[in-house]
C-alpha positions as protocol buffer text, in pm:
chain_id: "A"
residue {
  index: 1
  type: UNK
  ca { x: -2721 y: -485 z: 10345 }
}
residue {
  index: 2
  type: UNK
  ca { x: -2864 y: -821 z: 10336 }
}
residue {
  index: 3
  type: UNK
  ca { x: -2517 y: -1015 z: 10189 }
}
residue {
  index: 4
  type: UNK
  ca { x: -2318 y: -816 z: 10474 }
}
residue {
  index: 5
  type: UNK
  ca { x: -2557 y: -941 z: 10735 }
}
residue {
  index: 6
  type: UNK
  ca { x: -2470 y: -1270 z: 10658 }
}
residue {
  index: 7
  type: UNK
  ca { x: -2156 y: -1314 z: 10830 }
}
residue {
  index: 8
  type: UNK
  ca { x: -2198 y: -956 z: 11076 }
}
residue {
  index: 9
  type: UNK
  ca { x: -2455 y: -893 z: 11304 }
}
residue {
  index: 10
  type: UNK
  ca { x: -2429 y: -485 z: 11207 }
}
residue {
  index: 11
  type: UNK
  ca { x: -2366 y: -271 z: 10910 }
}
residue {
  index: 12
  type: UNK
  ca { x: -2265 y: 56 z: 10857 }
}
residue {
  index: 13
  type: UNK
  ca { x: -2370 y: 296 z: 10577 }
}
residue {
  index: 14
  type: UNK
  ca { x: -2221 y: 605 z: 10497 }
}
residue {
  index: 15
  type: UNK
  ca { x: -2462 y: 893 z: 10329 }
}
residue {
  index: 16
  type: UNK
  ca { x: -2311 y: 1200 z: 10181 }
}
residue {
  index: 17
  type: UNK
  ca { x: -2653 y: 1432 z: 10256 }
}
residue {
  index: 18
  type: UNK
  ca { x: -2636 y: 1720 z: 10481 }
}
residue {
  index: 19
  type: UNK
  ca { x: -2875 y: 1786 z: 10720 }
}
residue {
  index: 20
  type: UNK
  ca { x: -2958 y: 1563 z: 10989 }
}
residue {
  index: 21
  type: UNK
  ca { x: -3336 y: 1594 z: 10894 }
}
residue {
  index: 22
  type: UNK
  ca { x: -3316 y: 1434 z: 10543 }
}
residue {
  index: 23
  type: UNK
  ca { x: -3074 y: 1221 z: 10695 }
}
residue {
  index: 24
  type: UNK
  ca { x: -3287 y: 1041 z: 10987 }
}
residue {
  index: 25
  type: UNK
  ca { x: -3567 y: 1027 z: 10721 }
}
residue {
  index: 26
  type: UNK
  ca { x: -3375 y: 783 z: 10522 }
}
residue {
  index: 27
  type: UNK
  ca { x: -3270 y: 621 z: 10824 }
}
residue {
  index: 28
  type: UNK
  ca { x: -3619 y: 536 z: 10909 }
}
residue {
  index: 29
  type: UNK
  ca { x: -3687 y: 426 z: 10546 }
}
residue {
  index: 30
  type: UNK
  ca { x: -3422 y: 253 z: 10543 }
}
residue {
  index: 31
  type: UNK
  ca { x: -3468 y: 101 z: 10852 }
}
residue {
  index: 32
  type: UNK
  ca { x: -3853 y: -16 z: 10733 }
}
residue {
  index: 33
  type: UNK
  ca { x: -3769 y: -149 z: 10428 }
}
residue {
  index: 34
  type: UNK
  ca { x: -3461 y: -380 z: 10558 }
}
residue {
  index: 35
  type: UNK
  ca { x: -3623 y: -504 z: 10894 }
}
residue {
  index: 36
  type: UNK
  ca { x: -3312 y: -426 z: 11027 }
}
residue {
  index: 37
  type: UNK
  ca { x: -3298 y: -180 z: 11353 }
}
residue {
  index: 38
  type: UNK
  ca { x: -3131 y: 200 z: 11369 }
}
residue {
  index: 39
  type: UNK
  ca { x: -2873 y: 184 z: 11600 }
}
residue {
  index: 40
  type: UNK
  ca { x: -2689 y: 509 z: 11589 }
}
residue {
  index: 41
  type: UNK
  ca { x: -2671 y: 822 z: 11376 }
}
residue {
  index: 42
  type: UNK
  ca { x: -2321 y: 951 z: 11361 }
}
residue {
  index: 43
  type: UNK
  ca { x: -2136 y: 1252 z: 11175 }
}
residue {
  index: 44
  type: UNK
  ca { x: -1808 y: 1186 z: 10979 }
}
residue {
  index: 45
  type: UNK
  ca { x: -1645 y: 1383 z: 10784 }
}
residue {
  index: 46
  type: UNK
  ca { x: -1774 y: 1289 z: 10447 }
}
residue {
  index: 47
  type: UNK
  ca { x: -2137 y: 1341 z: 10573 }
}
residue {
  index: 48
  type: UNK
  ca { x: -2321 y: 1091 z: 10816 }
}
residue {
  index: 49
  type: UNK
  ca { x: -2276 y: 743 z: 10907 }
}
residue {
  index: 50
  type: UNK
  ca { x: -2609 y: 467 z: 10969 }
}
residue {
  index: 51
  type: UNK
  ca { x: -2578 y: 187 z: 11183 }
}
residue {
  index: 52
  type: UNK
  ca { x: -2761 y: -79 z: 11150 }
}
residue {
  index: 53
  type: UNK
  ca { x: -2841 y: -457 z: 11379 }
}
residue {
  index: 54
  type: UNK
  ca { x: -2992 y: -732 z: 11178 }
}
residue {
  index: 55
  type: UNK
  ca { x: -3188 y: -822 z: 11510 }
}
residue {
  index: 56
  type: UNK
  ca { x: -3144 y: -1187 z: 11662 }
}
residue {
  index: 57
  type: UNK
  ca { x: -3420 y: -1361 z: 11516 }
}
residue {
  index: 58
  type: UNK
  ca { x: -3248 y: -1293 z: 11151 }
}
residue {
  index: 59
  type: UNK
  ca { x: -3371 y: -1442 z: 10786 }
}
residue {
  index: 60
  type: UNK
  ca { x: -3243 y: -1346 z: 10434 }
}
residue {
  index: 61
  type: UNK
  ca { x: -3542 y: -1219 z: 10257 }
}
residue {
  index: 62
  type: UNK
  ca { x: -3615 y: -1474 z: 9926 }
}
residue {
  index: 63
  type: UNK
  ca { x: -3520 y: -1233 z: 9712 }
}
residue {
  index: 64
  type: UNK
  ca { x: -3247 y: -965 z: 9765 }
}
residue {
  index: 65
  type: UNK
  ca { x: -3397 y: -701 z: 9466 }
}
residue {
  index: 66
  type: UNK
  ca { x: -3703 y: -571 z: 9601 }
}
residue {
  index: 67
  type: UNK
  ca { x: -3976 y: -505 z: 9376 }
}
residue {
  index: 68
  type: UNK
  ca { x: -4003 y: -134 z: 9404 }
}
residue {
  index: 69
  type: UNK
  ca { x: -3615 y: -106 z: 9361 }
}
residue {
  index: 70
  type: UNK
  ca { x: -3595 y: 220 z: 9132 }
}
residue {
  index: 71
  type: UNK
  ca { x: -3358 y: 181 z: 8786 }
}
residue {
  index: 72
  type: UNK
  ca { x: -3076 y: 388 z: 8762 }
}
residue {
  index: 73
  type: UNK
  ca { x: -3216 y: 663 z: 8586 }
}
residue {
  index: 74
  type: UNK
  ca { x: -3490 y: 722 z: 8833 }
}
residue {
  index: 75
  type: UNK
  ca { x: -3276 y: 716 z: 9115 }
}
residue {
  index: 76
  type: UNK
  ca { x: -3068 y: 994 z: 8971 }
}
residue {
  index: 77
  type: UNK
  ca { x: -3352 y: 1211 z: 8909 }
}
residue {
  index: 78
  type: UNK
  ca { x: -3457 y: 1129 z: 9279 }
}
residue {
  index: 79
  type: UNK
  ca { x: -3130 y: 1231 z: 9364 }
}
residue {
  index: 80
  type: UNK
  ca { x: -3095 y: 1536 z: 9181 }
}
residue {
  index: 81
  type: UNK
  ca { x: -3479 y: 1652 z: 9302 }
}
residue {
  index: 82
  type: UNK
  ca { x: -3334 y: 1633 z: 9645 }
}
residue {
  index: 83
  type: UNK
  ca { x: -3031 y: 1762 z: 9593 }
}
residue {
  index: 84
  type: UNK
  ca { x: -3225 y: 2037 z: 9479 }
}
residue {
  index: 85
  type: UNK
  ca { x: -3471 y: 2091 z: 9756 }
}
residue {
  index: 86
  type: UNK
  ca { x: -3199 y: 2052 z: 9997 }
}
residue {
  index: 87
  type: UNK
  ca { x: -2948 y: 2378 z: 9847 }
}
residue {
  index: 88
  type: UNK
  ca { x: -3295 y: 2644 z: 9916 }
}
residue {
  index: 89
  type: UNK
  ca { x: -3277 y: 2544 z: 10263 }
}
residue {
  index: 90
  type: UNK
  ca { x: -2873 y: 2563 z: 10353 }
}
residue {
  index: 91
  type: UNK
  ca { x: -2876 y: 2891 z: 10166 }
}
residue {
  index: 92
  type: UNK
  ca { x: -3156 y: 3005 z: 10374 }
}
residue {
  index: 93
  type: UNK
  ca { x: -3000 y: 2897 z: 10732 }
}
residue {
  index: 94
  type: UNK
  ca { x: -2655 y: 3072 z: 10566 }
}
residue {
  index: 95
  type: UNK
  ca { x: -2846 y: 3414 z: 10483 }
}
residue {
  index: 96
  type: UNK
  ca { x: -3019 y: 3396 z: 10837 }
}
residue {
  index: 97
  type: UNK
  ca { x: -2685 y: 3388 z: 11036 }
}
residue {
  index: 98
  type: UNK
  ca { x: -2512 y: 3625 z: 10816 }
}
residue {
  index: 99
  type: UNK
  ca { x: -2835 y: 3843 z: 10865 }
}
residue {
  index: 100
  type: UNK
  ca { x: -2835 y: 3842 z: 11248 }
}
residue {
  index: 101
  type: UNK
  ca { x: -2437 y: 3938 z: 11251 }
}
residue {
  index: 102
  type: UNK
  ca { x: -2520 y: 4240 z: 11011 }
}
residue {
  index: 103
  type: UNK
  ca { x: -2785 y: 4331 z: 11257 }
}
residue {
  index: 104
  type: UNK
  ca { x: -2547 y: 4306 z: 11591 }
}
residue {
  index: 105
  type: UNK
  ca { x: -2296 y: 4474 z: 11385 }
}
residue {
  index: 106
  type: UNK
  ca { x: -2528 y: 4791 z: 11295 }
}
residue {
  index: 107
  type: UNK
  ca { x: -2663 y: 4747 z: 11673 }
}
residue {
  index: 108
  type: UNK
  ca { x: -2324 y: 4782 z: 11810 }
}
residue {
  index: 109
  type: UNK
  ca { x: -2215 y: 5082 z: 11528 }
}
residue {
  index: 110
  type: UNK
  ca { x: -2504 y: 5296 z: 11679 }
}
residue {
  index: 111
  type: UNK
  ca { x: -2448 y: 5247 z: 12035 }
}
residue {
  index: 112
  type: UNK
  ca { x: -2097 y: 5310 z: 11965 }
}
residue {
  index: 113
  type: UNK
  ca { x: -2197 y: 5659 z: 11798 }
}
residue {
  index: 114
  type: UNK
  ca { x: -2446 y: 5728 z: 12022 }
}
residue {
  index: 115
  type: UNK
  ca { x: -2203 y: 5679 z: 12321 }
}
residue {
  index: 116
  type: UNK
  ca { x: -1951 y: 5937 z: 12168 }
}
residue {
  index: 117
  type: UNK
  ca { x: -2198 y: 6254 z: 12124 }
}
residue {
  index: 118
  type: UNK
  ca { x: -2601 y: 6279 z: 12262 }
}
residue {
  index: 119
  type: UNK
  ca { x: -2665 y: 6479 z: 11962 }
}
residue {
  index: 120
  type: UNK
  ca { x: -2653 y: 6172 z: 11683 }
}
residue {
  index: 121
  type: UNK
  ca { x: -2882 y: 5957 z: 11873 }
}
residue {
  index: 122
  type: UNK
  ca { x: -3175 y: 6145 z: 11905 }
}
């Protein structure tokens, strides 16, 4: 971020996560850790896009590598953890809409038989 804010005033980051919750979380992190300020949130099609301003009073930090950066096999592992707690969640909102159609469609099968004779509703 820092070497593209030296020659543009914004950047844009493209994350592949999918839900706008884990996705404004690392917005904000991100946001924190560069100095930078959140400008906009915005869908595409390979996931979500981050726009960033530098802000007018701008300075490169000393050093670009922060201390806490994570090494490569930590970050996957962070990744995959995610990954991982993010998959519960999508099946979960999945099963709940395919749950509420299954109940309409049952509520509509016995209204439908009920309509046609007294006898099977009661």
């Amino acid at each position: 971020m820092h070497l593209h804010w030296r020659h543009r005033e914004l950047v844009k980051l493209i994350t592949k996560q999918k839900t706008l919750a884990f996705v404004e979380d690392t917005a904000r992190l991100l946001e924190y850790e560069s100095g930078g300020i959140l400008v906009a949130i915005d869908e595409v099609p390979k996931g979500f896009s981050l726009i960033y301003y530098r802000g007018k009073n701008y300075r490169r930090p000393v050093t670009l590598r922060p201390r806490n950066l994570l090494t490569k096999a930590k970050a996957l592992q962070r990744s995959i953890a995610m990954q991982r707690h993010e998959v519960p969640i999508i099946i979960f909102f999945k099963l709940q809409i395919y749950f509420s159609h299954f109940v309409s469609m049952v509520y509509h099968l016995i209204l439908y038989n009920c309509a046609g004779s007294e006898s099977a509703c009661h």
